[in-house]
N, CA, C and O atoms as CSV, one atom per row, in Angstrom:
chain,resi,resn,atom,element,x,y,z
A,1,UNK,N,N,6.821,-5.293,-26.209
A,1,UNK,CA,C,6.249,-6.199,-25.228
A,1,UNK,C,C,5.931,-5.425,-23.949
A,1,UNK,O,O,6.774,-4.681,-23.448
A,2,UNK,N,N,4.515,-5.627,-23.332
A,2,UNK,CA,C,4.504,-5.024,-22.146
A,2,UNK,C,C,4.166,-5.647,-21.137
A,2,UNK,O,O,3.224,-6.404,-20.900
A,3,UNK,N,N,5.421,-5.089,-20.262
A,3,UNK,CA,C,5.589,-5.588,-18.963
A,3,UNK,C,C,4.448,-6.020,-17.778
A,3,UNK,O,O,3.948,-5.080,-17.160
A,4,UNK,N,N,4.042,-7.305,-17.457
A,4,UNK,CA,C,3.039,-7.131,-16.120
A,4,UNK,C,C,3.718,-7.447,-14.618
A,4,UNK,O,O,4.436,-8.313,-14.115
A,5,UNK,N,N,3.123,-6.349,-14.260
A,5,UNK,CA,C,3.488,-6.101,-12.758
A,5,UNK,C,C,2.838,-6.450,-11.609
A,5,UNK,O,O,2.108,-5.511,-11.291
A,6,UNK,N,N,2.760,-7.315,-10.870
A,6,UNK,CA,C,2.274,-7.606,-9.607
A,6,UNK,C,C,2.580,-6.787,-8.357
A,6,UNK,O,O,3.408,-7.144,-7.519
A,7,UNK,N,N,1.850,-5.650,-8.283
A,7,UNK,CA,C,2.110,-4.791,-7.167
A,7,UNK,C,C,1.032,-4.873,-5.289
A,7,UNK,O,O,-0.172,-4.893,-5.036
A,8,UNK,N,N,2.080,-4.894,-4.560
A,8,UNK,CA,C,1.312,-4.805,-3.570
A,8,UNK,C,C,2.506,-4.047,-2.199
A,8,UNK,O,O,3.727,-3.897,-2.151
A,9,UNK,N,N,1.321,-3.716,-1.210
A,9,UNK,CA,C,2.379,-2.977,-0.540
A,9,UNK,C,C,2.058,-3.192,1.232
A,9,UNK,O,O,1.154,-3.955,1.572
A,10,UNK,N,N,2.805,-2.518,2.175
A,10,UNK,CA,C,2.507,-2.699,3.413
A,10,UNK,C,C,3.373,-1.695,4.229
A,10,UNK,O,O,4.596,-1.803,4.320
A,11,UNK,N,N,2.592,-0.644,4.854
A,11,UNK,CA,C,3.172,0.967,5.181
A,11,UNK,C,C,2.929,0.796,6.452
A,11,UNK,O,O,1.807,0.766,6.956
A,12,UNK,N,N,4.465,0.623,7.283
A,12,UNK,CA,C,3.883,0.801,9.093
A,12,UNK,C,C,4.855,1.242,10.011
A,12,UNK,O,O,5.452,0.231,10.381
A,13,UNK,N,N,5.187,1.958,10.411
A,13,UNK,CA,C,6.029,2.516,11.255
A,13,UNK,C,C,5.906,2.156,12.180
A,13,UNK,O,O,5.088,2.816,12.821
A,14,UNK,N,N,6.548,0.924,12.967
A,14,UNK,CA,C,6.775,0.346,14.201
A,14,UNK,C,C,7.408,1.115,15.492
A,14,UNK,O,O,8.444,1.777,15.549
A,15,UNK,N,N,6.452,0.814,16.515
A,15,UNK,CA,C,7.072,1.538,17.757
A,15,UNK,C,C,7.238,0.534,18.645
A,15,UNK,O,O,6.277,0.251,19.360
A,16,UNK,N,N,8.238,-0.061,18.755
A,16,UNK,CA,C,8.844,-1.189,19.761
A,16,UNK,C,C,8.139,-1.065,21.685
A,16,UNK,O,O,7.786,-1.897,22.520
A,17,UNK,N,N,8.249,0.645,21.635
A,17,UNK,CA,C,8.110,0.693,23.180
A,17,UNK,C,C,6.571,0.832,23.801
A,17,UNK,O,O,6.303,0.857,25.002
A,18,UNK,N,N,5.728,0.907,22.822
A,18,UNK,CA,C,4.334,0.670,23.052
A,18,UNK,C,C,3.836,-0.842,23.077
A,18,UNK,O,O,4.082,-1.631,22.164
A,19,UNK,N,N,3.062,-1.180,24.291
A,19,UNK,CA,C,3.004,-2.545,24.699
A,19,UNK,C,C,1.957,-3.163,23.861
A,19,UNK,O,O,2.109,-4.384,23.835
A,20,UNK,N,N,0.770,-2.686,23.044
A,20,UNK,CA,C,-0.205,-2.840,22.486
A,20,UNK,C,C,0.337,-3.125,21.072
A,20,UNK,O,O,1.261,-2.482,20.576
A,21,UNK,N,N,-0.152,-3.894,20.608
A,21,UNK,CA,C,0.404,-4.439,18.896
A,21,UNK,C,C,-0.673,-3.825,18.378
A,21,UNK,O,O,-1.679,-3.499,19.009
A,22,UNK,N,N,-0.425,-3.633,17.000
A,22,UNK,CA,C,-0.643,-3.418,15.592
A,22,UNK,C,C,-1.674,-4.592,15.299
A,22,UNK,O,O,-1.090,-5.642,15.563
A,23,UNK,N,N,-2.672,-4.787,14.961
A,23,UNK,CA,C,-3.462,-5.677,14.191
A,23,UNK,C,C,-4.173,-5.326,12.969
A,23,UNK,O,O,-4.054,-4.145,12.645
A,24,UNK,N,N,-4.676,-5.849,12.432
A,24,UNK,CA,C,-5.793,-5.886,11.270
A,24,UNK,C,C,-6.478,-4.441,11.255
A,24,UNK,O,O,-6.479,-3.706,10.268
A,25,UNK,N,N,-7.090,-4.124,12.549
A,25,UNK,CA,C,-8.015,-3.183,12.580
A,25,UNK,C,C,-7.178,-1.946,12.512
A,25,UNK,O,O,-7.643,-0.882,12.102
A,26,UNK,N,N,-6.018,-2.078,12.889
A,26,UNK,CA,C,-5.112,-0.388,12.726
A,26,UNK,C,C,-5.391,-0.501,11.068
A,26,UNK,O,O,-6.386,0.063,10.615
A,27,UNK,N,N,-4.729,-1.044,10.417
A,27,UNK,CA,C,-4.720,-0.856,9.199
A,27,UNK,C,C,-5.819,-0.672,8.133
A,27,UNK,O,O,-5.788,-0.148,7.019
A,28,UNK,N,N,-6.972,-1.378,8.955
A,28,UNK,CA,C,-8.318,-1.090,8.300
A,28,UNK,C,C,-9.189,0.186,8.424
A,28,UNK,O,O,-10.285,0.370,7.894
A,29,UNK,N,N,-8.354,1.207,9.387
A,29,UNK,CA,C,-8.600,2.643,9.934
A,29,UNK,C,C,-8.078,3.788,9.418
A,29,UNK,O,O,-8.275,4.954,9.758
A,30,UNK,N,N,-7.087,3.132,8.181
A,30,UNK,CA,C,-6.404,4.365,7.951
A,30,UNK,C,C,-6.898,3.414,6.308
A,30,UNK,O,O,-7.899,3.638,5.629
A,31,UNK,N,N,-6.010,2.554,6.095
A,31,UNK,CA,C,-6.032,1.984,4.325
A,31,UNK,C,C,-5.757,0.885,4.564
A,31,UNK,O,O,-4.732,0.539,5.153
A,32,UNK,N,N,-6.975,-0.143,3.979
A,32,UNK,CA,C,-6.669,-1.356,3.284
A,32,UNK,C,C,-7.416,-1.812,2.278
A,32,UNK,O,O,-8.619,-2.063,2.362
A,33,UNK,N,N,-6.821,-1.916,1.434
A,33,UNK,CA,C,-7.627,-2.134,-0.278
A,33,UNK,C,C,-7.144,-3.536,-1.005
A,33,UNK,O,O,-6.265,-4.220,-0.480
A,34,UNK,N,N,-7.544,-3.782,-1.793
A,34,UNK,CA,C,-7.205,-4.781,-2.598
A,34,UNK,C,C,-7.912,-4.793,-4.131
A,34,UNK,O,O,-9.134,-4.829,-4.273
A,35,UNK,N,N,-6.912,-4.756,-5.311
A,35,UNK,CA,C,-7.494,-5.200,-6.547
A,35,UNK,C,C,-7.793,-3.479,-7.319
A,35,UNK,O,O,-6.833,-2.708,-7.324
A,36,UNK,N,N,-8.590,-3.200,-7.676
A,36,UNK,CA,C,-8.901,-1.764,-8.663
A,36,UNK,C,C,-9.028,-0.842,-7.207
A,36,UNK,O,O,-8.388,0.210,-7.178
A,37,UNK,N,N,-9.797,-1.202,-6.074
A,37,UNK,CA,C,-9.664,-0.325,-5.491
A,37,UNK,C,C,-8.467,0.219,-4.613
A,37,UNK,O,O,-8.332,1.201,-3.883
A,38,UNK,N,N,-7.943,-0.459,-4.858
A,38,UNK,CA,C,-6.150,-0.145,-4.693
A,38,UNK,C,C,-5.773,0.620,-5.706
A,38,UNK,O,O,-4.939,1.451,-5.346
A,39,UNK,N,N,-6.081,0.679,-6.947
A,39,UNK,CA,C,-5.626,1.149,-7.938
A,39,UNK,C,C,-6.088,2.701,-7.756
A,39,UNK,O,O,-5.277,3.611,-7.926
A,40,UNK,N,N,-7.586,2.967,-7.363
A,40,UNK,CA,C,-8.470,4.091,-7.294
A,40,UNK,C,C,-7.932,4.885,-6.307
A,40,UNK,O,O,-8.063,6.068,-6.622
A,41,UNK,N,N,-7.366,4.734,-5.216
A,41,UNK,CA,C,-7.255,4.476,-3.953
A,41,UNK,C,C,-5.552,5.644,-4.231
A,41,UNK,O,O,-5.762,6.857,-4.220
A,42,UNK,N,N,-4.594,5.338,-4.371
A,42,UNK,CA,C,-3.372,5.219,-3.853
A,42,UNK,C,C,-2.848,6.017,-6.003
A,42,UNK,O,O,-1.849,6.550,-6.488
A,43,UNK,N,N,-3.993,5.680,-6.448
A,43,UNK,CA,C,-2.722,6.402,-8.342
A,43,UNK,C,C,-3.703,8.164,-7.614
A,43,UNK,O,O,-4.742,8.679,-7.203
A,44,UNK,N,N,-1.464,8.395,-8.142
A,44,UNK,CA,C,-1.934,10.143,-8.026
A,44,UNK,C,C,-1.801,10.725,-6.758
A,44,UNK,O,O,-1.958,11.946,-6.760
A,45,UNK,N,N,-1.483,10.048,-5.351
A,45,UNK,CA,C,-1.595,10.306,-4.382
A,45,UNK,C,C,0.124,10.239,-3.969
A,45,UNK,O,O,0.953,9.514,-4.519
A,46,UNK,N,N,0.389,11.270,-2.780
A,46,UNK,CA,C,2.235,10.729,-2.524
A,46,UNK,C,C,2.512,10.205,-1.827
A,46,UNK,O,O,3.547,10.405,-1.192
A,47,UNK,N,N,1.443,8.983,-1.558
A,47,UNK,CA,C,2.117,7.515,-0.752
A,47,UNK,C,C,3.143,6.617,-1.669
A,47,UNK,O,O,3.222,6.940,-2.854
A,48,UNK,N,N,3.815,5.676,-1.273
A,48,UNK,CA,C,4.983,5.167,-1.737
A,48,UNK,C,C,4.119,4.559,-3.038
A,48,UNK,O,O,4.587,4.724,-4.165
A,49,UNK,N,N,3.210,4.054,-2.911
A,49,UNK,CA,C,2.366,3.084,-3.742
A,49,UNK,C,C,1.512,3.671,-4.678
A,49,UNK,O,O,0.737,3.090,-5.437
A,50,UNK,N,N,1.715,4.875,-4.562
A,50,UNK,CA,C,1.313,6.202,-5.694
A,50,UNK,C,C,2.400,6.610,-6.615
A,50,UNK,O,O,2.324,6.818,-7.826
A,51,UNK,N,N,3.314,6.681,-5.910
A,51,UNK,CA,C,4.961,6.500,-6.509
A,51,UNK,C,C,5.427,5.476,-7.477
A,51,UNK,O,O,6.204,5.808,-8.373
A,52,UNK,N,N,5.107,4.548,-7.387
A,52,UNK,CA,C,5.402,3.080,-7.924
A,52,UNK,C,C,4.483,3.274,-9.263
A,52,UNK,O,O,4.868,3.397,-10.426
A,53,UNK,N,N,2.594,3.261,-8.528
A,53,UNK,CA,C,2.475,3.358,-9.438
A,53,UNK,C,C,2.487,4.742,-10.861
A,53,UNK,O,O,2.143,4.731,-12.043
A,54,UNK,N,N,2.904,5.490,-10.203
A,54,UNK,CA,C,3.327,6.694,-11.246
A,54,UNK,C,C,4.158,6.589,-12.496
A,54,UNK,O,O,3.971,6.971,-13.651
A,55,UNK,N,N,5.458,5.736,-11.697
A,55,UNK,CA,C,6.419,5.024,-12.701
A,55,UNK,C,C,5.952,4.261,-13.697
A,55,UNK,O,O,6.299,4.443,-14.864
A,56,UNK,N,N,4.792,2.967,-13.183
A,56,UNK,CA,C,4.624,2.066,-14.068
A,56,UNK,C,C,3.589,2.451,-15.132
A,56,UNK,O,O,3.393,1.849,-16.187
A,57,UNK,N,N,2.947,3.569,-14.684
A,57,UNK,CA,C,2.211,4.142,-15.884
A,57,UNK,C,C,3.416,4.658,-16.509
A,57,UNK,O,O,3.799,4.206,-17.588
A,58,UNK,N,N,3.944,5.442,-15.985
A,58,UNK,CA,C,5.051,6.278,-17.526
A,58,UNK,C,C,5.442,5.198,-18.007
A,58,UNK,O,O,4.887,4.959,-19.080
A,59,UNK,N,N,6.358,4.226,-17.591
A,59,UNK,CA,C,7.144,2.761,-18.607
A,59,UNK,C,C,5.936,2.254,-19.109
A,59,UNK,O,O,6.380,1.368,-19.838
A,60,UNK,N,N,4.945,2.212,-19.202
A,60,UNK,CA,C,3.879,0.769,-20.355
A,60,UNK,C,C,3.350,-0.106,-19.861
A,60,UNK,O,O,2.770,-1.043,-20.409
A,61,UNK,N,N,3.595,0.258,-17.993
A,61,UNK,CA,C,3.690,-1.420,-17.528
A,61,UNK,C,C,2.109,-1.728,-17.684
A,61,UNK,O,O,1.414,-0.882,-18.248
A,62,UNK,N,N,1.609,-2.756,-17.264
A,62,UNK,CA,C,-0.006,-3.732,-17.577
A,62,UNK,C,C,0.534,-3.886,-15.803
A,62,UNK,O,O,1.402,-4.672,-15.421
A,63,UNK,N,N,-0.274,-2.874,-14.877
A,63,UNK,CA,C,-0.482,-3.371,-13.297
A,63,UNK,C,C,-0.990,-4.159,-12.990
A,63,UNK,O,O,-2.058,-4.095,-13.599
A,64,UNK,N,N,-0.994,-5.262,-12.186
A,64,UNK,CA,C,-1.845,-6.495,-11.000
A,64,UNK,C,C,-1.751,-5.513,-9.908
A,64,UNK,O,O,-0.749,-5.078,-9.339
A,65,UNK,N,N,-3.135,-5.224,-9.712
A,65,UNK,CA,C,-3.471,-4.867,-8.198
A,65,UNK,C,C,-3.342,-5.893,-7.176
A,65,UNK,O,O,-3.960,-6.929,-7.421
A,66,UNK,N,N,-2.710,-5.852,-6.130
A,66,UNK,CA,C,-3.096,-6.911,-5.439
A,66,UNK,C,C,-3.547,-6.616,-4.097
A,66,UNK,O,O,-4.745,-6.763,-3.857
A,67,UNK,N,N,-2.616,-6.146,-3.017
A,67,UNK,CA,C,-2.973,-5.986,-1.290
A,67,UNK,C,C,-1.902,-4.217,-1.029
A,67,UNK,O,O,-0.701,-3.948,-1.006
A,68,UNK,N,N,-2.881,-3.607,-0.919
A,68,UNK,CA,C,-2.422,-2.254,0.234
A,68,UNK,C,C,-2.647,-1.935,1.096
A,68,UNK,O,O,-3.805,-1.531,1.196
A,69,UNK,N,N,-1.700,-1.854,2.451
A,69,UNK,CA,C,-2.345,-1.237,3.593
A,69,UNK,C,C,-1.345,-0.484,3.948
A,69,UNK,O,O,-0.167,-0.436,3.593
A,70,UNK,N,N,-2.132,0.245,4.886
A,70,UNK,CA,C,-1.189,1.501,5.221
A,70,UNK,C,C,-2.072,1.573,6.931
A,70,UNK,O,O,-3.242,1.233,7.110
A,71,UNK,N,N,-0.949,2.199,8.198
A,71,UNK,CA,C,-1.471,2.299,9.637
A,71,UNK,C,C,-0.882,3.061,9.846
A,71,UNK,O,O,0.123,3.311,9.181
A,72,UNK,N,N,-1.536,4.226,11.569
A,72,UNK,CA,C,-0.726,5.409,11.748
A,72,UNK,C,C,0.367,4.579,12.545
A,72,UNK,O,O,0.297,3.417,12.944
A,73,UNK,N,N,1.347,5.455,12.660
A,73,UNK,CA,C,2.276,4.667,13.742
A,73,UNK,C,C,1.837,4.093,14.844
A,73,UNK,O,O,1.076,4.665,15.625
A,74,UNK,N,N,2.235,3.028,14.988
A,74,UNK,CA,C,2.112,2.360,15.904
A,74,UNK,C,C,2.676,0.912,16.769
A,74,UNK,O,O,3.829,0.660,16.419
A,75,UNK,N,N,2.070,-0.212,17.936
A,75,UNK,CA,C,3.490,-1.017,18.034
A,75,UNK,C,C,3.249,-1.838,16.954
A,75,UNK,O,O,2.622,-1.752,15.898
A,76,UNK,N,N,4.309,-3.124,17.836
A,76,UNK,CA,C,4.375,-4.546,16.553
A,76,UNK,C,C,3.369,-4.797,15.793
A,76,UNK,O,O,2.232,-4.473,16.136
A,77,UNK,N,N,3.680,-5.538,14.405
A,77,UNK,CA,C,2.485,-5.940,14.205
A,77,UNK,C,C,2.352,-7.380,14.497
A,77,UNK,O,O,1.264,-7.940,14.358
């Protein structure tokens, strides 16, 4: 039987002491994907979500792309 996986992710290193928040557009400057191009995007690469999916190819798994983003450091979001 093979496993399906609903994967999605969200990469942000918060800096509390910067007065300016984090929005949409940080993350749309560095990575935000959704669906195969998440898949294209992030397999093979050594972000966490390259990692994950590395694993679920070796086990058999059947992936659901769903939401990745990734921002450089920065404040709240």
């Amino acid at each position: 039987m093979t496993h399906r996986v609903l994967v999605a992710g969200l990469v942000h290193e918060t800096h509390t002491f910067l007065a300016q928040s984090t929005d949409l557009t940080g993350f749309e400057a560095l990575v935000w994907v959704r669906g195969q191009q998440m898949l294209d995007r992030c397999r093979g690469d050594a972000s966490p979500m390259g990692g994950a999916l590395e694993v679920a190819d070796a086990s058999g798994w059947q992936v659901i792309p769903s939401r990745y983003g990734a921002a450089i450091p920065s404040g709240t979001i």
